[in-house]
VOGU-3710 file (C-alpha; in Angstrom, 3 decimals, decimal comma):
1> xxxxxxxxxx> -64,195/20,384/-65,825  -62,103/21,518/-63,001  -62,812/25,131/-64,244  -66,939/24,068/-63,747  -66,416/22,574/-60,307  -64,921/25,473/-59,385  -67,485/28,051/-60,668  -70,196/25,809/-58,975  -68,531/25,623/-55,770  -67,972/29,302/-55,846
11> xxxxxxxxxx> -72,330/29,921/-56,617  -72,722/27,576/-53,999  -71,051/29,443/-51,092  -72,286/32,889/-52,887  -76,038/31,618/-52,340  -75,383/30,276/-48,552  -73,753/33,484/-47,907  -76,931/35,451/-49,316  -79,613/33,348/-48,277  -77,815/33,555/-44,316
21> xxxxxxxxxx> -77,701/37,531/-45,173  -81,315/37,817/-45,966  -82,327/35,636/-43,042  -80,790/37,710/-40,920  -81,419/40,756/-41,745  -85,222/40,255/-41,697  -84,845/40,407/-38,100  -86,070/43,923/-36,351  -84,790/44,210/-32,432  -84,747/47,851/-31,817
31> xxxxxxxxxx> -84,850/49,192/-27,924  -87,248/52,392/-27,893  -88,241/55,117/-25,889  -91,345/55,062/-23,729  -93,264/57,591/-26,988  -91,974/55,573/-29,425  -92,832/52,045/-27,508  -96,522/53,630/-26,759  -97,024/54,619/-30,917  -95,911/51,436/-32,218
41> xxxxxxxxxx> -97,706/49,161/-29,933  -100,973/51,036/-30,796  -100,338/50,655/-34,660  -98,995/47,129/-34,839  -101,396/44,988/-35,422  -102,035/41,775/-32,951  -99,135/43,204/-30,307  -98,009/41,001/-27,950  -97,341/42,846/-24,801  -94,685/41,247/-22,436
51> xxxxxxxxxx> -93,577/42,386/-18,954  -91,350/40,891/-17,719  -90,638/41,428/-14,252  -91,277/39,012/-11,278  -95,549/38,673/-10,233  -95,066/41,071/-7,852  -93,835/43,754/-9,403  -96,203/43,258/-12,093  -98,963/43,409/-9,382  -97,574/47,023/-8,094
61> xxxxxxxxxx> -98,484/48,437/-12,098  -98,297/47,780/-14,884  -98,824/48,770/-19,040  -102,436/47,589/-19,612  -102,655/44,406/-21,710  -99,172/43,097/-20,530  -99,080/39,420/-19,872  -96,893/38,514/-17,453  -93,663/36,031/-18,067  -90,588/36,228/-15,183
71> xxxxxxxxxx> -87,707/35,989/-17,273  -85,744/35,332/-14,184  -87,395/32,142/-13,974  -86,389/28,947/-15,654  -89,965/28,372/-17,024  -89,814/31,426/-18,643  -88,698/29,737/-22,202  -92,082/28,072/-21,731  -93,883/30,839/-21,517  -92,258/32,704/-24,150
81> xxxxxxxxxx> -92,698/29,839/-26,563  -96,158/29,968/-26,152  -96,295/33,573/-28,732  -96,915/33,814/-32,278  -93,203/34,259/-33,750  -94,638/36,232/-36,502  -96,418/38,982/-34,449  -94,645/41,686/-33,147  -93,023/41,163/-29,518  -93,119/44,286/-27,029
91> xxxxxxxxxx> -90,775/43,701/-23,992  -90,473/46,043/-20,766  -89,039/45,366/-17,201  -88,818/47,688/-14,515  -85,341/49,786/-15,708  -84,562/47,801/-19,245  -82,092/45,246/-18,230  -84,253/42,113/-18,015  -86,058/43,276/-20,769  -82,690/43,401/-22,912
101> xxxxxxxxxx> -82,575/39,743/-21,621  -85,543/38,581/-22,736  -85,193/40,128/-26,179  -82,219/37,787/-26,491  -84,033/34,927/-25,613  -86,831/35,725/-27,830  -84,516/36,134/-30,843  -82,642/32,730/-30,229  -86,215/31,160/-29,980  -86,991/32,740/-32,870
111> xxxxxxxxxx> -89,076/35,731/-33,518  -88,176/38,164/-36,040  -89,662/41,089/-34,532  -88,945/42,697/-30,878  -89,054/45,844/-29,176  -87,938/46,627/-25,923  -88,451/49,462/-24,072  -85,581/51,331/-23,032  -85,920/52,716/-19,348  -88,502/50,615/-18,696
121> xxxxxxxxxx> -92,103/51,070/-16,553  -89,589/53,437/-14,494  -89,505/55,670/-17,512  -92,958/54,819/-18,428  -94,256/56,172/-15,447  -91,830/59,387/-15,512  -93,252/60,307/-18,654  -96,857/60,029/-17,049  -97,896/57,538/-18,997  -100,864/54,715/-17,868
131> xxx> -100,847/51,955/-16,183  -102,945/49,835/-14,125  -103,197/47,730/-11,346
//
């Protein structure tokens, strides 16, 4: 009996251990180049575009599409859990540093897929890429 107990408490914690493995490792956070941010946001279907600097930067330029949420500001959670967790997240700021922020947010609210761009709109832009005003 004690032999059984054992073996069941043992498949137990095996299981947890797996089923906290797989969880996890369904998550995709990657930070990507300026190409590589452009390609996948064309080819992912229903992208969700995020910058996230402050209103007025956004105003100065910005990737077309982008909505708009401050992560500097305390309602950004807000705005953030507004998004479809199970679409695709693209994140940019204006050097990569807020948007490495906000991909940490958006993975402790929840979504499994994020990709922020590394270098941000500064990059964008040195790699003459669009954007509009």
């Amino acid at each position: 009996m004690k032999n059984l107990i054992a073996h069941l408490v043992h498949l137990v914690i095996l299981l947890t251990v797996n089923s906290a493995y797989g969880q996890s490792s369904n998550i995709i956070r990657q930070d990507i180049s300026p190409e590589v941010f452009q390609h996948k946001l064309k080819h992912t279907p229903h992208p969700q575009l995020i910058d996230v600097r402050t209103a007025e930067e956004y105003s100065e330029g910005h990737i077309k599409g982008a909505l708009n949420i401050d992560v500097n500001k305390p309602d950004c959670i807000s705005g953030f859990s507004k998004l479809n967790k199970r679409q695709a997240v693209f994140v940019y700021c204006l050097a990569g540093k807020r948007g490495e922020k906000a991909t940490d947010i958006l993975q402790s609210l929840g979504f499994r897929e994020i990709y922020n761009m590394k270098g941000g709109i500064q990059e964008w832009i040195n790699e003459k890429k669009p954007i509009e005003y």
